[in-house]
N, C-alpha and C positions, 0 to 999 in steps of 0.2 A: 662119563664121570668128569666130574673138574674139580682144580684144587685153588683150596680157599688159604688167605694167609691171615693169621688173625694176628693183630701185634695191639700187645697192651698194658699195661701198667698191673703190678701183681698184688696190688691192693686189694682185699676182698670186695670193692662196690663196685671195681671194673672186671677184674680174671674171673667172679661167681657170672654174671652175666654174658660177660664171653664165651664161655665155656658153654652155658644152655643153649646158646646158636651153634656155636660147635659140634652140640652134638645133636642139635637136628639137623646139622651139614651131614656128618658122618651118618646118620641112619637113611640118611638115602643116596648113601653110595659115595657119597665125594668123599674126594682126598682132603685132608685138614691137617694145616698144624697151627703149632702159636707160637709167637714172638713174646715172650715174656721175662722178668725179673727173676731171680735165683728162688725165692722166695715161695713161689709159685712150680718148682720144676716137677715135685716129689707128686702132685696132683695132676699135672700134666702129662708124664709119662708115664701115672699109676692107669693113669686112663687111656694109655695107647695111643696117645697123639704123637706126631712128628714133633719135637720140643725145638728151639731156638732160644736159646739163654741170652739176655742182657750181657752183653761182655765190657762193652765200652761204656755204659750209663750208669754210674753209680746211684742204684737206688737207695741202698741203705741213705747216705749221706739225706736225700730228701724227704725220704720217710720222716729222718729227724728233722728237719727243717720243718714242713707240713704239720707233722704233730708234735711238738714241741711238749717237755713233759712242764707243761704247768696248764694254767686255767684258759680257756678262749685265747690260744695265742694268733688267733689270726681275727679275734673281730675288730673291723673299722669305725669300734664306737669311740676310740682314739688318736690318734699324730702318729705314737708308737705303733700303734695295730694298722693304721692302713700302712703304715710304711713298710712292716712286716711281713702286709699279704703281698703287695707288690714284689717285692724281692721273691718274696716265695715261689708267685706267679711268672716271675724272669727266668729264674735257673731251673725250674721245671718247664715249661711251656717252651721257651727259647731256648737256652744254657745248652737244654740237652738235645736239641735237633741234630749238630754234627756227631755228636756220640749215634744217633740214634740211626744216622744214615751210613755209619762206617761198620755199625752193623747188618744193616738190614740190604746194602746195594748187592755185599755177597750173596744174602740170602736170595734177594728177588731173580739175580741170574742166575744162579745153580739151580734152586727150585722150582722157578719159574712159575707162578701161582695164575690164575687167571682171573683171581678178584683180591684184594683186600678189603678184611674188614677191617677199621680203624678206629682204637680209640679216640673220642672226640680231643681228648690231652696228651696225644701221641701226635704231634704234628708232622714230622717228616714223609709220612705216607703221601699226604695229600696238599702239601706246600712243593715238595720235589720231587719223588718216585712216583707219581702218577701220572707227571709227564716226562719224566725224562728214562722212565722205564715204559712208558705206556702201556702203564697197565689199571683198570674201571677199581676206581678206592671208593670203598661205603663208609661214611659216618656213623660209627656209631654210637651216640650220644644220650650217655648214662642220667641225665637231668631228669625231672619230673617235669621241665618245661624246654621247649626249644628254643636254646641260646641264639638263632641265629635273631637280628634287628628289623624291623617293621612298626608298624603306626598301631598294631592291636596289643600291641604288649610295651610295659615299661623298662627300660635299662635293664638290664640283667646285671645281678650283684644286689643292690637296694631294695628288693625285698618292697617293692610299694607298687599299691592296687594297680590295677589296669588301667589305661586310659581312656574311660569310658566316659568324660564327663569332659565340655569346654574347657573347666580348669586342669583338670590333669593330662591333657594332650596339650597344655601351654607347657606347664611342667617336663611332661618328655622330654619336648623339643630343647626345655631348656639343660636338662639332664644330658641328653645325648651329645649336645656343644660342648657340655664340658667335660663329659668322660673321654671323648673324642683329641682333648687337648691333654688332658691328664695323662691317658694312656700312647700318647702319638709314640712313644718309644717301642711303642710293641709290631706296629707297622712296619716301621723303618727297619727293628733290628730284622725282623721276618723276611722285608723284600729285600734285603742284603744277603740272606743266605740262599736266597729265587735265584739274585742277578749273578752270586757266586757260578749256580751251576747252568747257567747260561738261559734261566728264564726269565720274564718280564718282572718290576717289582708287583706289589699290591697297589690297589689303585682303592683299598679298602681296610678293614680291620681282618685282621690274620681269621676271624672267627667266622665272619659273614664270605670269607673265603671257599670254608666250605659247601655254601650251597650252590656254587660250581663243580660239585662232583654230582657222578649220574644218580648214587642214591644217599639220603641222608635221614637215617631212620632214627628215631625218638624212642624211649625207652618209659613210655607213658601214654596218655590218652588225652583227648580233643578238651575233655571237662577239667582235667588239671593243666592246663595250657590256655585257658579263657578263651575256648572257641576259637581258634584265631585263622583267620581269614587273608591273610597276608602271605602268608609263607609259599615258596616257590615246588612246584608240581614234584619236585625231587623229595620233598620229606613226606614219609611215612610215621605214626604213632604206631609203635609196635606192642606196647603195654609191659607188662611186667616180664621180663626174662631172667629166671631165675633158676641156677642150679643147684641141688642141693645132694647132701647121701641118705641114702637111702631114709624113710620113715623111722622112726625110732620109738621106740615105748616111752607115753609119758609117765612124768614122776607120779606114783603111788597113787599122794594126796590127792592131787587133780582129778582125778579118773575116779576118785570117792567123794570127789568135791558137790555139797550142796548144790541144786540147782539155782535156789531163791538165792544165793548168796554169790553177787556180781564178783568177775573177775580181774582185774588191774595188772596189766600187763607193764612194765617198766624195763626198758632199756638204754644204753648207751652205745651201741651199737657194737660192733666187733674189735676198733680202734680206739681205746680211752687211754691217753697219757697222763693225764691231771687227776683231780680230785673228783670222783662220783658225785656231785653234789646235787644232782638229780634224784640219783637212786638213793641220798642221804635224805632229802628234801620229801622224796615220797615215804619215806619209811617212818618217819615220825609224822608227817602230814596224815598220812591214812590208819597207823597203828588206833586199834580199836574198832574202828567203825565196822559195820557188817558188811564188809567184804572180804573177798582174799587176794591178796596183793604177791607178787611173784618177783623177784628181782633178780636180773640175769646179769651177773659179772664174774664173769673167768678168771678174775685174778684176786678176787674174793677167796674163793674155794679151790683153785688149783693147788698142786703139790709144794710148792712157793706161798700160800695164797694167806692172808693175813686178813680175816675180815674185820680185826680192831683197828687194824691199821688204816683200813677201808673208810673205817665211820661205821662199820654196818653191823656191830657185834651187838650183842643185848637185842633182840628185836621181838617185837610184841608176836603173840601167839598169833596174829593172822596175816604176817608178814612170812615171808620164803627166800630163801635165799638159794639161789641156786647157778652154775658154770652153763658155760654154752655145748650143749651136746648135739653133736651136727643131728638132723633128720628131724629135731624135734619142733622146731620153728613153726610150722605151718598149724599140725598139729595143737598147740597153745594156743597158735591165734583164732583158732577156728573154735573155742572154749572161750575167748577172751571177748570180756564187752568192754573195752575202755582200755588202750594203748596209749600208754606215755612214752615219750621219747625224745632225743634231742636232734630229731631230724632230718636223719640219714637220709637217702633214696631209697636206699636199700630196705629200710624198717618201715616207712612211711606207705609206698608201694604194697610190702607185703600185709602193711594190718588194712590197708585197702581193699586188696584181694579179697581178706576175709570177710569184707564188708564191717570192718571197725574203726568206730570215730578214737580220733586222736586229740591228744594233748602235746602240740610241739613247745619246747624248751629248746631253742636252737643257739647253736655257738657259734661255729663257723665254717667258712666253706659256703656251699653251695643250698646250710640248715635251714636259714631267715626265707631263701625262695620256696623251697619247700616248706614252711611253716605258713607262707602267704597264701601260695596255692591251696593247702587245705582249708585256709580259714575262707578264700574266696570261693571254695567250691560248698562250701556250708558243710565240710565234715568233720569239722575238731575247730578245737581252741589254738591260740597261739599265747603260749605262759613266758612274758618278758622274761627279762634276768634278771629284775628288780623283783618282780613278781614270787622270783626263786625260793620260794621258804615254805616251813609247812603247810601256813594258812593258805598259802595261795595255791596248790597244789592241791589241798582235801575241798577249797573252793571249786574248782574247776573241776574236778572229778563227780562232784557234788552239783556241778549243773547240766553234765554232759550227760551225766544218769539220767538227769531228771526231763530232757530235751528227747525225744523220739525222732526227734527230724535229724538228727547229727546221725543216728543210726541210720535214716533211712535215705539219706544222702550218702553216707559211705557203702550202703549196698546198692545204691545206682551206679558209683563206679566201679563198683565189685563186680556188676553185670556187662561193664563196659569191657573192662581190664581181661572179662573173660571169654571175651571173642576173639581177642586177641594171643601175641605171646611169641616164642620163639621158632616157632611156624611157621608165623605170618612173615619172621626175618627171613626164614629159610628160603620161602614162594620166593620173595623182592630181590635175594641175592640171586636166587637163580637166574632172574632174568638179564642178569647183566654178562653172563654167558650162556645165554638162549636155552637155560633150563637141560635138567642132568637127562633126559630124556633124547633130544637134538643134538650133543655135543658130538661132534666130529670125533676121529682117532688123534689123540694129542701130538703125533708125528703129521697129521695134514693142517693143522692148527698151525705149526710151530711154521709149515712150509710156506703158508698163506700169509705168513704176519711180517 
């Protein structure tokens, strides 16, 4: 048996996928715990994991910061908005690494783990305590693509095609010079808190950093990643890792729903601080047409929930409205032909799995790459924010029906996604302690080392 340390951000698109490697750790014997935010403890401990609570990193403060309660407060279609993401990107990604290690040093020597798994936005594991605790830290990186830099992929952040053409590999090169100068502060403040604890600086980007650890697993597939051929022997595409409770019965209607009568699936993921203006946009966009349309916002319909105040009151007879009831996710999507949504990993991924084309409506964060990847792997639309209004939305839903290829492109990576999974994390962690099978008595371990 060996023990795994998981340290991660308590957001649901990093702790729901954490937690599925987690618990294919734990079903074959290893010891597991997690490193996580307040927010996260009530599911961690309801599940029997060894918990480790955030003490020193105030997450609340950057929750509000990241999600910010008004509209795209982080996209860089602005002055304000990139200046916005950067800050953002500072006090999360950097800010918090010495909170993050006055946490986790106790941790790593009382518990003494024999791998970490690491959030790919948890950087203390594998900037510091990898080597100065020597101990083997895995990346694990919640993207639909892999952020680390090479010649088969574009800048990460900018959302723009691959460079598969003379002009857009001129483009990179010119892209990478100057992200490279834009962001030089993110280097520098990172090899200052290396040379702090007496290691070298970076000779690099804090991010291409990590493909100097033993493993750096991808939380997606070779098809939404544009084949890429660069990347160093360390990264794995593990696909979809996702946890979830138990199955749940779906609503009524659904399960009496028409066959001939397509379904539209609309979300905004589990995090909305602003205005639905998706779920407003497809509600009037789609009202009437012959289908049935499904709109999932928990703060619509919760005990608090105000769907006038939403935008979403008065709605046509083949509109729905309905809260987020854990278990039933998959379920929908497996009934659903045509996913709207603004993004996520997490949403994108799973109407993937079911083999369902999508409509990206992307805001910000990590949405725009994700909305690129689907449109370059031929499985959905990408619906601008100009585009945002009804027409544009009964538009696209109205070509994506009518297209069979979008369908049968999102069931090639549906067949992909499903060789994979949180299994495949399980094999690649184990190897990095010769597999739960080999492992010595933890007393000749600790003697050896």
């Amino acid at each position: 048996m060996a023990r795994f340390l998981c340290t991660t951000w308590s957001f649901p698109g990093h702790i729901y996928p954490t937690m599925s490697v987690a618990s294919a750790l734990r079903a074959r014997g290893h010891d597991v715990a997690i490193y996580t935010g307040p927010r996260a403890s009530a599911q961690v401990t309801g599940l029997g994991y060894t918990y480790f609570p955030m003490h020193h990193v105030d997450e609340d403060a950057l929750y509000r910061l990241m999600f910010p309660a008004r509209d795209a407060g982080t996209r860089i279609s602005s002055l304000a908005g990139f200046r916005h993401l950067r800050t953002a990107l500072r006090r999360w990604l950097l800010d918090t690494i010495p909170s993050q290690l006055r946490d986790l040093e106790p941790i790593v020597d009382s518990w003494q783990p024999d791998v970490i798994l690491c959030d790919y936005t948890l950087w203390a594991p594998y900037l510091v305590i990898h080597e100065t605790r020597s101990v083997p830290v895995a990346i694990f990186s919640l993207a639909t693509g892999c952020m680390l830099s090479g010649p088969d992929a574009p800048v990460w952040g900018r959302a723009l095609p691959p460079p598969t053409t003379p002009t857009r590999r001129l483009r990179n090169l010119l892209e990478r010079g100057v992200v490279k100068v834009v962001n030089r502060e993110f280097p520098r403040l990172a090899s200052a808190v290396r040379v702090e604890h007496g290691l070298a600086p970076l000779t690099g980007s804090a991010i291409d950093f990590g493909a100097s650890m033993p493993l750096y697993l991808v939380t997606s597939v070779p098809e939404l990643d544009y084949h890429r051929r660069d990347l160093p022997p360390c990264v794995h595409y593990v696909g979809r890792c996702s946890w979830s409770q138990p199955a749940a019965d779906l609503p009524e209607w659904l399960q009496r729903k028409a066959p001939e009568r397509p379904l539209i699936y609309v979300t905004e993921g589990t995090v909305t601080r602003g205005r639905p203006g998706l779920l407003q946009a497809a509600a009037r966009g789609l009202a009437g047409l012959p289908v049935e349309v499904l709109l999932k916002d928990a703060q619509a319909v919760d005990a608090q929930g105000d769907p006038a105040a939403r935008g979403l009151a008065d709605l046509a007879a083949n509109i729905r409205l309905e809260g987020f009831t854990p278990g039933q996710g998959d379920g929908i999507l497996a009934r659903s032909d045509v996913v709207i949504t603004n993004g996520g990993a997490g949403s994108v991924l799973a109407a993937l799995a079911a083999g369902v084309p999508l409509i990206v409506a992307p805001t910000e964060w990590d949405k725009p790459e994700n909305a690129r990847r689907v449109v370059e792997a031929g499985a959905g639309i990408w619906l601008p924010a100009r585009k945002l209004a009804p027409e544009g939305v009964r538009a696209a839903v109205r070509h994506l029906l009518s297209e069979p290829a979008y369908r049968e492109n999102a069931r090639r990576i549906a067949a992909s996604l499903a060789r994979v999974g949180p299994e495949r994390a399980a094999d690649l962690l184990e190897t990095l302690c010769g597999g739960a099978a080999e492992r010595a008595p933890r007393a000749l371990v600790m003697q050896s080392s």
